[in-house]
VEXMAR-349311 format. One record per atom (N, C-alpha, C, O): x, y, z; residue number from 0; residue in three letters; atom name. Coordinates in nm, 2 decimals. Example, Ala and Ser with C-alpha at 12.3 -4.5 7.8 and 13.67 -1.06 7.14 Angstrom:
       X       Y       Z  num  residu  atome
    1.32   -0.57    0.78    0     ALA      N
    1.23   -0.45    0.78    0     ALA     CA
    1.32   -0.33    0.78    0     ALA      C
    1.42   -0.33    0.85    0     ALA      O
    1.28   -0.22    0.71    1     SER      N
    1.37   -0.11    0.71    1     SER     CA
    1.29    0.00    0.79    1     SER      C
    1.34    0.11    0.80    1     SER      O
***
This chain:
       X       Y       Z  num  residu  atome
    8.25   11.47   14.95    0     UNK      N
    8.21   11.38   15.05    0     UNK     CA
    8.11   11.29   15.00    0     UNK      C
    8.01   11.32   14.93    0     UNK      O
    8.13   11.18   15.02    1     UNK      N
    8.02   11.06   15.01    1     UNK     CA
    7.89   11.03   15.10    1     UNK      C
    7.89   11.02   15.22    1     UNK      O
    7.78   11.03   15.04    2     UNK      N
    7.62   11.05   15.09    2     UNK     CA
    7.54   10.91   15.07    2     UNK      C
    7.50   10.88   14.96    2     UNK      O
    7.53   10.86   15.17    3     UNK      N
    7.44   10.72   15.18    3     UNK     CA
    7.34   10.77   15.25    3     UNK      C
    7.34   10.83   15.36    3     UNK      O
    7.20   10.74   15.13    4     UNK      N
    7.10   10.76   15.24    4     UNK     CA
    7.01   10.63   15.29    4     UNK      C
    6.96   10.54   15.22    4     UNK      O
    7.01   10.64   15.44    5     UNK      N
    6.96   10.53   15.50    5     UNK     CA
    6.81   10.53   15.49    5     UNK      C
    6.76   10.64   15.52    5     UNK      O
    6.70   10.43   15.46    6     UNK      N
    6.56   10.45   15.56    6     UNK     CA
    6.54   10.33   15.63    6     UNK      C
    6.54   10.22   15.56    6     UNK      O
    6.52   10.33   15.74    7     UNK      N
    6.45   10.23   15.81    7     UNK     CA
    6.31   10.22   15.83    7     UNK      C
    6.23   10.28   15.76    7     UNK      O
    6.26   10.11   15.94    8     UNK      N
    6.16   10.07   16.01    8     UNK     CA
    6.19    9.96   16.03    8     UNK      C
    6.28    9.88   15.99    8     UNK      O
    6.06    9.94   16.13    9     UNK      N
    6.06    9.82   16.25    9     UNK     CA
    5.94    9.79   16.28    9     UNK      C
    5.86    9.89   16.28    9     UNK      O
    5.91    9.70   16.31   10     UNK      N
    5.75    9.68   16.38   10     UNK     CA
    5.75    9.53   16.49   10     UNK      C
    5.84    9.45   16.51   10     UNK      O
    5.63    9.54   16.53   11     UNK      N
    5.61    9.43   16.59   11     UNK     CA
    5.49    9.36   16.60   11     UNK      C
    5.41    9.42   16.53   11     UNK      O
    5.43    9.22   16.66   12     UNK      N
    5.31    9.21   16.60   12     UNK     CA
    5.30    9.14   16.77   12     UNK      C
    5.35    9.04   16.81   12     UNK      O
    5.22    9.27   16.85   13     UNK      N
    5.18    9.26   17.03   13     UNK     CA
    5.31    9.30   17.07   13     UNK      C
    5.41    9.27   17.00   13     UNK      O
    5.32    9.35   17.15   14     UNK      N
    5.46    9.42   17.22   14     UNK     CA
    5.50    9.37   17.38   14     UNK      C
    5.46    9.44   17.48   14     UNK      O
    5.58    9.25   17.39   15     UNK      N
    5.64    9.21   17.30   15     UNK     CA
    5.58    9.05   17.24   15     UNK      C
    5.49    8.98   17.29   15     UNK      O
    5.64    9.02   17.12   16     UNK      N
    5.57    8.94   16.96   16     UNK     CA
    5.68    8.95   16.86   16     UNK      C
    5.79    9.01   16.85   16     UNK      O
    5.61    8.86   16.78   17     UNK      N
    5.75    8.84   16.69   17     UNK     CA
    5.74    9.02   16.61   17     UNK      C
    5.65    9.11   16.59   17     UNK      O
    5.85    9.00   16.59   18     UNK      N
    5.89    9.15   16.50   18     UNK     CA
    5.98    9.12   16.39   18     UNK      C
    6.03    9.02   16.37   18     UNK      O
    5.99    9.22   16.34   19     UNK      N
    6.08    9.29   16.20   19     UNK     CA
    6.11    9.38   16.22   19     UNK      C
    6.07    9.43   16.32   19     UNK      O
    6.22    9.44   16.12   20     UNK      N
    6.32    9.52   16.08   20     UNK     CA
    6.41    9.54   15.88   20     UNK      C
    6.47    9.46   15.81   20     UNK      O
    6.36    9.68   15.87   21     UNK      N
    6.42    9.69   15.72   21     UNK     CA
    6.50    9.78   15.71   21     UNK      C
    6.49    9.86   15.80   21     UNK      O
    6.57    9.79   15.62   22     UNK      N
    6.68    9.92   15.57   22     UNK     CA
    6.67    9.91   15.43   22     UNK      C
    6.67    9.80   15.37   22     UNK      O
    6.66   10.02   15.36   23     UNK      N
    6.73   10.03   15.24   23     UNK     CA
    6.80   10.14   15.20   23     UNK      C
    6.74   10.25   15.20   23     UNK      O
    6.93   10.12   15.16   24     UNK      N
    7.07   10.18   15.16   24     UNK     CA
    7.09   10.25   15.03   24     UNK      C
    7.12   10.17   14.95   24     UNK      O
    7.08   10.38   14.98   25     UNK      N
    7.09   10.42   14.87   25     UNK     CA
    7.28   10.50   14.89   25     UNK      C
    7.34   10.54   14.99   25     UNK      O
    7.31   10.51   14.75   26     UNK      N
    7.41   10.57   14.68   26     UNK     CA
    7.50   10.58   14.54   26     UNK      C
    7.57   10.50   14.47   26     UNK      O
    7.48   10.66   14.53   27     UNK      N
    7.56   10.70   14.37   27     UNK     CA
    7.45   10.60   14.26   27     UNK      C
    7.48   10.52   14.16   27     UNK      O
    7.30   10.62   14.31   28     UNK      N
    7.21   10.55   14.22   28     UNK     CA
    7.18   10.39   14.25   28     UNK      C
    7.09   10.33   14.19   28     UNK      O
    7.24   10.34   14.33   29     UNK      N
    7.26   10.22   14.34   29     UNK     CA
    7.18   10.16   14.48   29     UNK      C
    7.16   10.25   14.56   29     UNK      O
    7.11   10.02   14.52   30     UNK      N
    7.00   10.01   14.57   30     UNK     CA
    7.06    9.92   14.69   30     UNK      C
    7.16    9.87   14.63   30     UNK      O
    7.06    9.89   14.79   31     UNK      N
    7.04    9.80   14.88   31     UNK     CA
    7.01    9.79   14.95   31     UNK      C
    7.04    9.88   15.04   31     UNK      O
    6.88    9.65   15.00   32     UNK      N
    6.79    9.63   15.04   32     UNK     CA
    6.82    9.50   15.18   32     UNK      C
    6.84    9.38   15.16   32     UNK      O
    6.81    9.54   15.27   33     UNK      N
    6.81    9.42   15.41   33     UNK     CA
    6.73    9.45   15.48   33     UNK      C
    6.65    9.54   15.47   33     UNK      O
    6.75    9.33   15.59   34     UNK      N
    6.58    9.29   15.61   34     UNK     CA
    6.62    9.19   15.80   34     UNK      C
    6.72    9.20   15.85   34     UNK      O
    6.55    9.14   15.83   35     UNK      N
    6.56    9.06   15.92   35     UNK     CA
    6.40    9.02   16.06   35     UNK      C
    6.30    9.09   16.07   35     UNK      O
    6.43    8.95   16.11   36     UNK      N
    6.32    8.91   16.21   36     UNK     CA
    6.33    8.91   16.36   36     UNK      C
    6.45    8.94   16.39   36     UNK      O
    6.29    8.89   16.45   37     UNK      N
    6.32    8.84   16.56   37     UNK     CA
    6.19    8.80   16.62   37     UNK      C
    6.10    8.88   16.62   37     UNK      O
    6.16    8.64   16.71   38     UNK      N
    6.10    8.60   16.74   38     UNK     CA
    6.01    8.65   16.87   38     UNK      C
    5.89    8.60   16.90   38     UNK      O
    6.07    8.74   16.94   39     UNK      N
    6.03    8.75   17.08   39     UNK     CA
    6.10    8.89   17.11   39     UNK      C
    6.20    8.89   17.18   39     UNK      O
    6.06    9.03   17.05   40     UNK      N
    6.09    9.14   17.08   40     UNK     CA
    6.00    9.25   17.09   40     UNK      C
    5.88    9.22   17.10   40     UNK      O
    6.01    9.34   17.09   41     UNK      N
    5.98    9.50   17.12   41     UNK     CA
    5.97    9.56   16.98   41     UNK      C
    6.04    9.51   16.89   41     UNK      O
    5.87    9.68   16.95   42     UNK      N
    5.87    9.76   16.84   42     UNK     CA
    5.96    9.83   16.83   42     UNK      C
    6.02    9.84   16.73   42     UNK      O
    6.00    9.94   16.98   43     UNK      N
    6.14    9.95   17.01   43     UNK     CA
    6.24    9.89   16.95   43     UNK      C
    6.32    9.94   16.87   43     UNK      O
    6.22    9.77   16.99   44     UNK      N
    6.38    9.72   16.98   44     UNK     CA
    6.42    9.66   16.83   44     UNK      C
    6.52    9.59   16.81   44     UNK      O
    6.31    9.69   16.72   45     UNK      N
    6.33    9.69   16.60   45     UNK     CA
    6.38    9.80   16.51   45     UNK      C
    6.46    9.81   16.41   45     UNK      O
    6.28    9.89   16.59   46     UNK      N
    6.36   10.01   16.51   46     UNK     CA
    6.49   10.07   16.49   46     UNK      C
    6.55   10.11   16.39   46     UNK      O
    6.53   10.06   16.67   47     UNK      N
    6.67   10.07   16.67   47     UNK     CA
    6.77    9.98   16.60   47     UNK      C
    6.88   10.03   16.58   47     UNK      O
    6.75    9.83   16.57   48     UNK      N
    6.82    9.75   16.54   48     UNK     CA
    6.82    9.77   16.39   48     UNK      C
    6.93    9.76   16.34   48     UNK      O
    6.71    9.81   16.31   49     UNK      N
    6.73    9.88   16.18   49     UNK     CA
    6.83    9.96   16.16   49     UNK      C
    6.91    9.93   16.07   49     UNK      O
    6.85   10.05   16.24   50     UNK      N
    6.92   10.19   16.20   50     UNK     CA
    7.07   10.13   16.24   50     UNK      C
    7.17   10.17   16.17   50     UNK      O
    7.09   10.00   16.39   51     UNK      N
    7.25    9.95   16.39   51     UNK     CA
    7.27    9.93   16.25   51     UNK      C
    7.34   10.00   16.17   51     UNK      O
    7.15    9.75   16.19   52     UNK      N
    7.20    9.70   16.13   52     UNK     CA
    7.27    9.78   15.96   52     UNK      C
    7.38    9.76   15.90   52     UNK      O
    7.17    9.87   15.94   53     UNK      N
    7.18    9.98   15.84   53     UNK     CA
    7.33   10.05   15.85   53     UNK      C
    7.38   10.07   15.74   53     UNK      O
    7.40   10.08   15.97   54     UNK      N
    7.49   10.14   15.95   54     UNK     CA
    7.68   10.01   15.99   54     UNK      C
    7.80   10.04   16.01   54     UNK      O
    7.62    9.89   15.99   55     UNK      N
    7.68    9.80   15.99   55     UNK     CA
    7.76    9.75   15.83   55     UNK      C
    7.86    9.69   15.80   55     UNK      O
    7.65    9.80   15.75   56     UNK      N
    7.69    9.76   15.60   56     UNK     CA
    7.80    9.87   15.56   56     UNK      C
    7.85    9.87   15.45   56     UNK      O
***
């Protein structure tokens, strides 16, 4: 079986404030790294968008 391991986070800056969201995607040694913003959100709603966008790739 094939193993990707995901880590996220999210934050925000005042709730709700602009925010962020990261992932980085490991497997078979190999690195990848995404990222993104949102102008008018929730620390919530970063976190979870990490872990979609993470399992989107």
């Amino acid at each position: 079986m094939k193993t990707v391991t995901i880590y996220t986070d999210g934050a925000c800056s005042g709730n709700p404030g602009i925010g962020g969201w990261g992932a980085i995607l490991t497997y078979n040694g190999k690195e990848k790294v995404i990222s993104g913003y949102d102008k008018d959100t929730t620390n919530n709603r970063m976190e979870v968008f990490s872990i979609i966008a993470a399992l989107r790739c």
